[in-house]
C-alpha positions as CSV (number, residue, x, y, z in Angstrom):
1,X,-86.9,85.4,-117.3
2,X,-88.7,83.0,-114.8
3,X,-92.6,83.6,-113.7
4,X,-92.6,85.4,-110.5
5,X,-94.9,82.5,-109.7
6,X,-92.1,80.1,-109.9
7,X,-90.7,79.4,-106.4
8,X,-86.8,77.8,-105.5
9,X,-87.4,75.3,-103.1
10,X,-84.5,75.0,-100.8
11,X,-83.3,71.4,-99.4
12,X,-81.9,69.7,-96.8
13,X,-79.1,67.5,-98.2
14,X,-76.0,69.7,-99.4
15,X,-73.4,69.0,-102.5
16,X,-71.1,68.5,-99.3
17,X,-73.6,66.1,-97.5
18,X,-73.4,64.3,-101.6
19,X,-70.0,64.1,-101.2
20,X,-69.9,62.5,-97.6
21,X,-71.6,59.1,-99.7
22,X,-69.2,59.3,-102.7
23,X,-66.1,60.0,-100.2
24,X,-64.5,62.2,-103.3
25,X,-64.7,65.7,-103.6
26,X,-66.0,65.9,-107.8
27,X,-65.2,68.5,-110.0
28,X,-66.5,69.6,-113.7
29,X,-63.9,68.7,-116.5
30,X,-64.7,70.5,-119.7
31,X,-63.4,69.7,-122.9
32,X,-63.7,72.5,-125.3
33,X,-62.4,72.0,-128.7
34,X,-62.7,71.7,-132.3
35,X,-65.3,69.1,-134.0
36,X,-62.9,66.2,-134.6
37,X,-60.1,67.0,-132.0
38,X,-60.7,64.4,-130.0
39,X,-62.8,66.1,-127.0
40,X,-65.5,62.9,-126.5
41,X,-62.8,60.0,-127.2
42,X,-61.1,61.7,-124.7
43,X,-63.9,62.0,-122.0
44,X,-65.0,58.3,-122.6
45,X,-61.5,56.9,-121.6
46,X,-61.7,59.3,-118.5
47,X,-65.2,58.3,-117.4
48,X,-63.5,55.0,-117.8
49,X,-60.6,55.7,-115.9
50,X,-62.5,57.2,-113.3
51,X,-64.8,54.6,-112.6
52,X,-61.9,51.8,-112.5
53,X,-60.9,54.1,-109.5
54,X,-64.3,53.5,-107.2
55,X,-64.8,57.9,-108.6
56,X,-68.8,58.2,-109.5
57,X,-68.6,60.0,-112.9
58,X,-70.5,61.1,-116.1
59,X,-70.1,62.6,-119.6
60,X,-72.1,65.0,-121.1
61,X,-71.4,64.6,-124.5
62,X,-73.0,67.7,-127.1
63,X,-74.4,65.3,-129.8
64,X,-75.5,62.9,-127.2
65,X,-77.5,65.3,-125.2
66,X,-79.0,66.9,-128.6
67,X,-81.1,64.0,-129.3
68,X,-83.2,64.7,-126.4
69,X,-82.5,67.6,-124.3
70,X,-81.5,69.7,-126.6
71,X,-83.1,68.2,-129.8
72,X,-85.5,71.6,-130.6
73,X,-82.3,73.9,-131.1
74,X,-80.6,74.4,-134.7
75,X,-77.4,75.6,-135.2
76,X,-77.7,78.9,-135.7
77,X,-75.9,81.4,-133.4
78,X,-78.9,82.2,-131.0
79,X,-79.7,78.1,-131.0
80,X,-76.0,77.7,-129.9
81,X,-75.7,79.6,-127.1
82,X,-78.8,78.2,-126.2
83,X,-77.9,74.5,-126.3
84,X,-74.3,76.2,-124.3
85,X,-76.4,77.8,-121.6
86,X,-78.9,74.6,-121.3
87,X,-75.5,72.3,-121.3
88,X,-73.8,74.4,-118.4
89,X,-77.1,74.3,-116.3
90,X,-77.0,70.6,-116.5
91,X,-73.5,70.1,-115.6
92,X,-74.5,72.6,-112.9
93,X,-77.0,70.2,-111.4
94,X,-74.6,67.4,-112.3
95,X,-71.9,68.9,-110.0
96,X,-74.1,69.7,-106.9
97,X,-75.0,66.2,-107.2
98,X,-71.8,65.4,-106.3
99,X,-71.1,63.2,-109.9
100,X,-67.4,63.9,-111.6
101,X,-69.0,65.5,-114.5
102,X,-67.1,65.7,-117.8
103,X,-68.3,67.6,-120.1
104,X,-67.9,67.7,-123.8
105,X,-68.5,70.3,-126.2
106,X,-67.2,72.5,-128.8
107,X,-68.6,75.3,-126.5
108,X,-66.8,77.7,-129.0
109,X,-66.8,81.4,-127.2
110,X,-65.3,82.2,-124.3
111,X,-68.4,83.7,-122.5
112,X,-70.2,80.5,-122.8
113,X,-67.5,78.6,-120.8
114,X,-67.4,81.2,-118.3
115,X,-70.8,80.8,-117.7
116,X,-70.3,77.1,-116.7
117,X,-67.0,78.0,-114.9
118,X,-69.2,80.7,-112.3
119,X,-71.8,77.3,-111.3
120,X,-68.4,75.1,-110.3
121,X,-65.8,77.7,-109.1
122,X,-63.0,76.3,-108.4
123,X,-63.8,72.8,-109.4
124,X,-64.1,73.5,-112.6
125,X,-61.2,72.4,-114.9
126,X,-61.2,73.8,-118.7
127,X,-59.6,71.3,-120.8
128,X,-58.5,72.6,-124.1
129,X,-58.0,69.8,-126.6
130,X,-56.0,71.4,-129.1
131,X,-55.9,69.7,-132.4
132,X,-55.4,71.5,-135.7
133,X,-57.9,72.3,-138.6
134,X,-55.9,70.6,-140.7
135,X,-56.0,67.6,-138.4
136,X,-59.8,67.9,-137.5
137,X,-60.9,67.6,-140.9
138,X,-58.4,64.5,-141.8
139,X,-60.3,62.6,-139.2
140,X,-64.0,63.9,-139.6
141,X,-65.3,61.0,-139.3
142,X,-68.7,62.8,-139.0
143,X,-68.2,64.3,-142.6
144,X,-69.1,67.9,-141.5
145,X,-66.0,69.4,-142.3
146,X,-66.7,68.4,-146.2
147,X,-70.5,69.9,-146.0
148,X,-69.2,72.8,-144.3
149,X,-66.6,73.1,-147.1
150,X,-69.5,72.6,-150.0
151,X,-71.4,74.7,-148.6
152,X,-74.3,72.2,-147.2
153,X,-73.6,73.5,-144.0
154,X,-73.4,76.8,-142.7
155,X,-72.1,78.2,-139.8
156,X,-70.3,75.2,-138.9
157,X,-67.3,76.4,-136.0
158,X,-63.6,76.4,-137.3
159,X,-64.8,77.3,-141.3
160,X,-67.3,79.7,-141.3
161,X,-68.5,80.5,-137.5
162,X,-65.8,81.3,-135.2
163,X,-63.7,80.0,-132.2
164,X,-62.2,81.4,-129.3
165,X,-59.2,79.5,-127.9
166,X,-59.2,79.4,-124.6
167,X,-57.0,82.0,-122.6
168,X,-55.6,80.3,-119.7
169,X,-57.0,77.1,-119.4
170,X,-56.3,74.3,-116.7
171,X,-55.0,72.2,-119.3
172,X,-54.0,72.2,-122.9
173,X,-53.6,69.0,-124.6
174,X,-52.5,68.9,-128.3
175,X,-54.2,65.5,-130.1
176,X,-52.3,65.9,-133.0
177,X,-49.1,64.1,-131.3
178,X,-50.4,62.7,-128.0
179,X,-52.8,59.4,-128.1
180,X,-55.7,58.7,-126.4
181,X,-53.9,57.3,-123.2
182,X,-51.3,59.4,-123.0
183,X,-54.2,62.5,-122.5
184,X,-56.4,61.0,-119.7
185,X,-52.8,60.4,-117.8
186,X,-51.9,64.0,-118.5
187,X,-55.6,64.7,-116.9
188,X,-55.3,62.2,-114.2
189,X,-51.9,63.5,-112.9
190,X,-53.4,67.2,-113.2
191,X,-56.5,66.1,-110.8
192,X,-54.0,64.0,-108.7
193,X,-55.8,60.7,-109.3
């Protein structure tokens, strides 16, 4: 709970004036997903993508913004929907900036993404990068799937903390048979870009 001492200082440029500068109307893309399905390959080809368009964009990518931001929390479940809450009110600010922001993280339960869905509204575009287990832990490049396995690490999502698929989101995109490319088209034709 803020200090009652703590004041919200209004201002006098709007998201809207923002946009007037960029000439695009931005949204919040957020890639929710497995560790290993492809979520941050996946935003870094779009930021790419955008930005060979003229669109002014940026990725928030979960391990990225844990080594400063977000470097005090842990990975226990209290810690987690902490970094989730801290992540959505950065992609909040992100937004009403008027910056394309595409966010990426596991952001495993449902109420946690609908958190960050209330700061964008309509702009904000759940993608759901489905992979399979199976397929995650083929690639785990990181080698977390093998310590979560073992043992070394605990409560890692997808082995022994949960995740909620997403219900209805804007789009689904299955990593396992589609590459790179073919996913940021399927995302550009969805935004109309």
């Amino acid at each position: 709970m803020p200090s009652p001492n703590i004041i919200w200082h209004s201002r006098k440029i709007s998201r809207e004036n923002r946009l007037e500068l960029t000439k695009t109307k931005n949204k919040v893309i957020w890639f929710t997903g497995l560790s290993g399905s492809g979520k941050s390959t996946i935003a870094i080809e779009l930021e790419k993508k955008l930005h060979e368009k003229g669109i002014l964009s940026y990725v928030l990518d979960g391990d990225n913004v844990r080594h400063g931001l977000n470097k005090d929390l842990g990975f226990s479940t209290k810690d987690r929907e902490e970094n989730i809450r801290r992540l959505a009110e950065l992609t909040k600010l992100f937004y009403d900036a008027g910056i394309f922001t595409i966010a990426s993280f596991i952001s495993p339960l449902k109420k946690e993404r609908d958190l960050a869905r209330s700061y964008a509204g309509e702009d904000f575009i759940e993608v759901y990068v489905d992979c399979p287990l199976e397929e995650c832990e083929k690639r785990d490049t990181k080698g977390l799937y093998k310590k979560a396995r073992s043992g070394e690490l605990k409560e890692f999502t997808g082995i022994s903390h949960s995740y909620e698929v997403p219900e209805n989101p804007e789009i689904t995109i299955n990593t396992k048979d589609k590459n790179v490319e073919g996913c940021v088209e399927e995302i550009m034709k969805y935004l109309k870009l």
